[in-house]
C-alpha positions as CSV (number, residue, x, y, z in Angstrom):
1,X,102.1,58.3,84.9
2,X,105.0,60.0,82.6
3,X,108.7,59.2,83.8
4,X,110.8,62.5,83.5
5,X,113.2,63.0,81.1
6,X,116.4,61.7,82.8
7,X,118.7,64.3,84.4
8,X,121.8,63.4,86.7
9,X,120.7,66.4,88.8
10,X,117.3,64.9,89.7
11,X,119.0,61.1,90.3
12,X,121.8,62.8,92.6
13,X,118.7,64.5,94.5
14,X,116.4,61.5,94.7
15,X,118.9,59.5,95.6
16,X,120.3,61.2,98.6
17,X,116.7,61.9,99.6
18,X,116.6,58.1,99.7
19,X,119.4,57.3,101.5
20,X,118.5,60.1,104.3
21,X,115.2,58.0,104.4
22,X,112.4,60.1,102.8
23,X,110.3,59.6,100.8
24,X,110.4,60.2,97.1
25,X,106.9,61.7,95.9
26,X,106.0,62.7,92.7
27,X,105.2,66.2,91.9
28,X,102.0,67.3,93.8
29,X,99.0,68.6,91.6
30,X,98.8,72.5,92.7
31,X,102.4,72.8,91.3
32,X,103.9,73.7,94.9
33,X,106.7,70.9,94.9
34,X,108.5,70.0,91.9
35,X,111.0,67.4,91.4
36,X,113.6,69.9,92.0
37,X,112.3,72.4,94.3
38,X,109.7,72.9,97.4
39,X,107.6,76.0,97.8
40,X,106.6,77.2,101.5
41,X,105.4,80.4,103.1
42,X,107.9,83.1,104.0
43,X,106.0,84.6,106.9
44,X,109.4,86.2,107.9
45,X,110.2,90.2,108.0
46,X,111.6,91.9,105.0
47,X,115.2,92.1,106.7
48,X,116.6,95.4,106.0
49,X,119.7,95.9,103.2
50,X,121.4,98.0,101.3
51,X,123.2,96.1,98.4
52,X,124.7,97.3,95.7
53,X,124.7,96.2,92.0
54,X,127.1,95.5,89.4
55,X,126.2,98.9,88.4
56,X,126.9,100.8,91.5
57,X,122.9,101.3,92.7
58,X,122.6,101.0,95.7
59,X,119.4,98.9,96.5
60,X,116.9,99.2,99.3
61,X,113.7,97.7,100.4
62,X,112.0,101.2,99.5
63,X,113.2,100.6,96.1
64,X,111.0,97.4,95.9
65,X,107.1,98.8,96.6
66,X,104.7,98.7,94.3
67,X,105.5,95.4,92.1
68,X,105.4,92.1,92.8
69,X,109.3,90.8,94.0
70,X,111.8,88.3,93.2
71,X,114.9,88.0,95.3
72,X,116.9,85.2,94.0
73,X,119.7,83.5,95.6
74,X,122.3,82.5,93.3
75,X,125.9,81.5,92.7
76,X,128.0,80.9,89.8
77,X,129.2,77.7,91.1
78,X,125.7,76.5,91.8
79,X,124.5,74.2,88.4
80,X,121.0,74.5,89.3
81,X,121.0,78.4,89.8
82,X,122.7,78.5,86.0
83,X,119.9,76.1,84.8
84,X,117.4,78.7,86.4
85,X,118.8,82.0,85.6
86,X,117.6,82.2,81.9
87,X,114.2,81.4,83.2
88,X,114.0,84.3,85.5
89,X,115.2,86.4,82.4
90,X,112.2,85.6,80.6
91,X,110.0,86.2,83.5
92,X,111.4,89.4,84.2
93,X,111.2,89.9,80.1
94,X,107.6,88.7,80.3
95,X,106.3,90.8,83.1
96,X,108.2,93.8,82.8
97,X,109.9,95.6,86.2
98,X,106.6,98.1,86.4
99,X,105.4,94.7,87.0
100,X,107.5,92.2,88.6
101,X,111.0,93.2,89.5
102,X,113.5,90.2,89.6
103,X,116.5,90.7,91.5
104,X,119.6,88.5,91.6
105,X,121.0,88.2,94.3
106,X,124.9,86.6,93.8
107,X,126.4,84.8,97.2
108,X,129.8,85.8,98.6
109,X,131.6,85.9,94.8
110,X,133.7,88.4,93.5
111,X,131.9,91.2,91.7
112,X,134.1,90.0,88.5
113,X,132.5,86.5,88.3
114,X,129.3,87.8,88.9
115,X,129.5,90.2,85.9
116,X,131.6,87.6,83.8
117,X,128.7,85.2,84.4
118,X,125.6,87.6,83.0
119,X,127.9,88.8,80.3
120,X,127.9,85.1,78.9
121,X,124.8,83.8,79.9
122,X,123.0,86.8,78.4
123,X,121.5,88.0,81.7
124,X,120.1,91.9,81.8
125,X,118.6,91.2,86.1
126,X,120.0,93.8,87.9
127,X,122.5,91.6,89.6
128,X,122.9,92.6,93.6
129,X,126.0,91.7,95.3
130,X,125.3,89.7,98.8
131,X,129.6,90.1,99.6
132,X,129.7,88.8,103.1
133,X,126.9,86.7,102.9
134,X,125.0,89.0,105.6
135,X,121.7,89.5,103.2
136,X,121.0,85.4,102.8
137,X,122.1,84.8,106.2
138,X,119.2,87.4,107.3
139,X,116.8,85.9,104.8
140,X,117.8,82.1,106.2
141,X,118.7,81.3,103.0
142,X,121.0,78.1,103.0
143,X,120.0,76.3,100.0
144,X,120.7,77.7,96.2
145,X,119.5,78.1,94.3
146,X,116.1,80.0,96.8
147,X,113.9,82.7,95.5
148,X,111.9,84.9,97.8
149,X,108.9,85.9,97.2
150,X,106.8,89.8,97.9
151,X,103.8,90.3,96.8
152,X,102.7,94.6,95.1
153,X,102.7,95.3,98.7
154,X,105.8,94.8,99.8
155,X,104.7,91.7,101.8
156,X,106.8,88.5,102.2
157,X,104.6,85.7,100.5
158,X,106.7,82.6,99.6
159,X,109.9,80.7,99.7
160,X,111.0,79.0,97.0
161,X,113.9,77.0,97.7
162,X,116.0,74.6,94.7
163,X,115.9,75.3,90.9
164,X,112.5,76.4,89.2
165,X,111.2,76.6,85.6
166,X,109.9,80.2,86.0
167,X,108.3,80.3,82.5
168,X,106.2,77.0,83.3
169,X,102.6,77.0,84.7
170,X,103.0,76.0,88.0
171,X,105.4,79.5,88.3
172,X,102.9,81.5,86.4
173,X,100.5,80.4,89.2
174,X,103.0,81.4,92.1
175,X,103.6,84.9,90.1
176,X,99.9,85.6,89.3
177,X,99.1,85.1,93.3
178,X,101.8,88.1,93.9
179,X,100.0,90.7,91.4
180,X,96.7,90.5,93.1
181,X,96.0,92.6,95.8
């Protein structure tokens, strides 16, 4: 067995999963739990939204058919949702938007941090603005950094909740399950 590269991330989270008394497992082999983030079904609806970007689009769930989906939860404040971000770029790079649409979804900040933040990170995602919290509080999302997942149908798949290497295999696996029909 490999020991991980040490991060203070992963020793902050293992160690408050031991002191709350579970258990610490490794990875499991299907690449559904990582060290840093669990993957369960989303069996809920597609909530209905309208939010806008940092461009001015307005975004409903109309707008999402036909591709498989991406809504990420994210805040600027949130070091595991910066570790992820340039991952989802290169996803979304990868697969095109024809393909797989990746939406960012940015918690309750300030449309100027949200901008400042893609501006120096790099980030081209169509960055949606969740204001008053309404959109991840509809979703259930509490954790961040969580990415929700629809497959080419429009159909809630998967919740993927904590920070995710999006260009590794067990992601690909996940993403690959969304573009078949």
């Amino acid at each position: 067995m490999t020991i991980p590269p040490f991060s203070r991330r992963h020793f902050l989270q293992r160690a408050l999963a031991i002191s709350a008394g579970a258990a610490v497992l490794p990875a499991r082999p299907q690449g559904l739990t990582g060290p840093a983030y669990e993957v369960s079904p989303w069996a809920g609806p597609v909530s209905a939204f309208a939010l806008v970007d940092t461009t001015g689009k307005t975004w409903l769930p109309a707008d999402l058919r036909g591709r498989a989906v991406l809504l990420n939860f994210w805040a600027s404040w949130c070091e595991p949702c910066r570790a992820e971000m340039p991952t989802l770029q290169q996803v979304a790079d990868f697969y095109g938007p024809e393909k797989l649409l990746v939406l960012a979804i940015n918690f309750k900040e300030p449309p100027a941090r949200a901008l400042q933040f893609a501006k120096t990170t790099g980030v081209t995602l169509p960055v949606l603005l969740d204001l008053d919290g309404k959109a991840a509080r509809g979703w259930g999302v509490k954790v961040f950094p969580t990415t929700l997942m629809m497959d080419t149908a429009g159909r809630p798949r998967l919740r993927v909740k904590g920070e995710v290497d999006w260009t590794g295999p067990a992601a690909a696996k996940l993403i690959d399950g969304l573009l078949k029909p």
